[in-house]
Structures are given as C-alpha cells and as structure tokens.
C-alpha positions in Angstrom: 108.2 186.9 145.1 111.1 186.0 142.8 111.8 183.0 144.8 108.3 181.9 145.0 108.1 181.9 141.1 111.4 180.0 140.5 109.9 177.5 142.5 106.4 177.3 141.1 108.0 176.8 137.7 110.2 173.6 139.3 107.2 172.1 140.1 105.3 172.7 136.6 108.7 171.8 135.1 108.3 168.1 137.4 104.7 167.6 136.9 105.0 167.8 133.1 108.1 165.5 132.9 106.3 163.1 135.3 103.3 163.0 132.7 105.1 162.2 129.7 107.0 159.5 131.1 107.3 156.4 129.1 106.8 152.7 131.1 108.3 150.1 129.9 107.6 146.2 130.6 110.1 143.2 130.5 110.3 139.5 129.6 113.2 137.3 130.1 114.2 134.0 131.0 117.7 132.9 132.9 119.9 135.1 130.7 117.9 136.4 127.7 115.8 139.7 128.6 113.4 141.5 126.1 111.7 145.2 126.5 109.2 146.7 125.0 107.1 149.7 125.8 104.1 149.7 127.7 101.6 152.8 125.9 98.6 154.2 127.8 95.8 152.4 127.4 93.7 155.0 126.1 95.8 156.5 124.0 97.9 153.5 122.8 100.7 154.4 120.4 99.2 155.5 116.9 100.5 154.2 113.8 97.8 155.8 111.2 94.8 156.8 110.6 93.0 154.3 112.4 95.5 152.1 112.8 97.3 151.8 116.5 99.8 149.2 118.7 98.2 148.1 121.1 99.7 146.7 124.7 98.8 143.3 124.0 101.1 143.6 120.5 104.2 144.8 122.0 104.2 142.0 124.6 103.7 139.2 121.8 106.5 141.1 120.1 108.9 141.3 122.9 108.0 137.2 124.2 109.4 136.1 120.0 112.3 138.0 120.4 112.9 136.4 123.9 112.3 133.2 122.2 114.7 133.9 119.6 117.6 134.6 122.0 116.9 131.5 124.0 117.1 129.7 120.6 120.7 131.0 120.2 121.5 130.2 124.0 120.3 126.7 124.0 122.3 126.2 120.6 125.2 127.3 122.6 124.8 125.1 125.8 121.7 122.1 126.0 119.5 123.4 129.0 116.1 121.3 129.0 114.8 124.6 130.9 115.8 126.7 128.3 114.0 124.0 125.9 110.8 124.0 127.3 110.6 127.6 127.7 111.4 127.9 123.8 108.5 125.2 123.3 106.2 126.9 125.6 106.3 130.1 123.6 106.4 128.5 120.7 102.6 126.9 121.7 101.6 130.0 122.7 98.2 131.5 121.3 99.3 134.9 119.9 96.6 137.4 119.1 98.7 139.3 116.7 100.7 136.5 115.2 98.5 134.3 114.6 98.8 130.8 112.5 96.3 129.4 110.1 94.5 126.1 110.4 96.6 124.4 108.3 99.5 124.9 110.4 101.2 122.0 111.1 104.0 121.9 114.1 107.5 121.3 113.7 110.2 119.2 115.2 112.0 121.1 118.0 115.5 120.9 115.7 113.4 122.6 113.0 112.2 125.5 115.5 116.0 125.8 116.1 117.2 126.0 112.8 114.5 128.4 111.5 114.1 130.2 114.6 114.1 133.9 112.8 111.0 133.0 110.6 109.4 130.8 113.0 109.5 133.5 116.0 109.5 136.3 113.6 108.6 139.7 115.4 107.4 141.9 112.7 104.1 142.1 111.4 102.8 144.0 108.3 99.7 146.0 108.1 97.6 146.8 105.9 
C-alpha cells in the first residue's frame, strides 16, 4: 500500500511537470541563433488586462534580434549570404512592427550602421 502510493504520487508529480512545460522556438542563420518562447495558443502569455503576446510577436521579435547579430557578423567578415539574409529580414512584412507609408528604404550601409534602431525588438503598448 505504501509502495503503491509513493508511486502514484511520481506519476502526479510527472504529469504536472509535463503540463507546465515551456516550448521554446529558434531562429538562426550560419552562426547567429535567436530564442524565444513559444506560449499556448489559447492562453498566450498575458501582459494586462486585455492586453497579451501573442506567438506571432515573439517570432517577429526573435527574427530582429537575429538580424541584429548578423549585422555585427557581416561587419566583422563580408559574407554576401549573410547580406541577403540581413536584406531579406529587413523586407520582411512584420505584423507587430510595422512601418508607415511614408517609409522610405535605406541603403544597405545605412541598415548596418543603424542596425539597433532599424531592427529594434521592443515595442511599446499602450
């Protein structure tokens, strides 16, 4: 009997660890890796009152800071992979992060040297 309960609480000990596991997901590119976490689609992660972060967010997040590293590694050695990676995030339609009409691009030198603003990660809400 004693035996039998020990392992009846292993197995509720499991199954609740096993539900509250957190998934995350990966982007990366040669040697530049960003992860961010993955939240249950139902539930996604809740910032407020009404207010929440969803899946789609955290990915858009996680590809600018991939593009920011591969801004510092092509700096450090020319690789036209690594540059038309950089340009293909840089054209990509964000949801979140989205540009106005009036946005005009910009030479690949001036992504480069204004990488943290232009690939900026952070959004504010209001």
């Amino acid at each position: 009997m004693k035996y039998s309960y020990k392992i009846y609480s292993l197995l509720l000990f499991i199954s609740l660890t096993s539900c509250s596991k957190k998934y995350k997901g990966e982007v990366s590119f040669k040697n530049c890796k960003a992860i961010y976490p993955v939240h249950d689609e139902e539930k996604e992660r809740k910032l407020y009152q009404g207010h929440n972060t969803p899946n789609q967010w955290e990915y858009e997040s996680a590809l600018r800071k991939l593009a920011i590293c591969l801004c510092e590694q092509y700096i450090q050695k020319r690789d036209p992979e690594t540059k038309e990676k950089i340009i293909e995030i840089y054209n990509y339609k964000f949801e979140f992060y989205n540009r106005n009409n009036t946005f005009q691009k910009i030479s690949f030198d001036s992504i480069l040297a204004n990488r943290k603003d232009v690939f900026n990660s952070e959004i504010l809400i209001d």
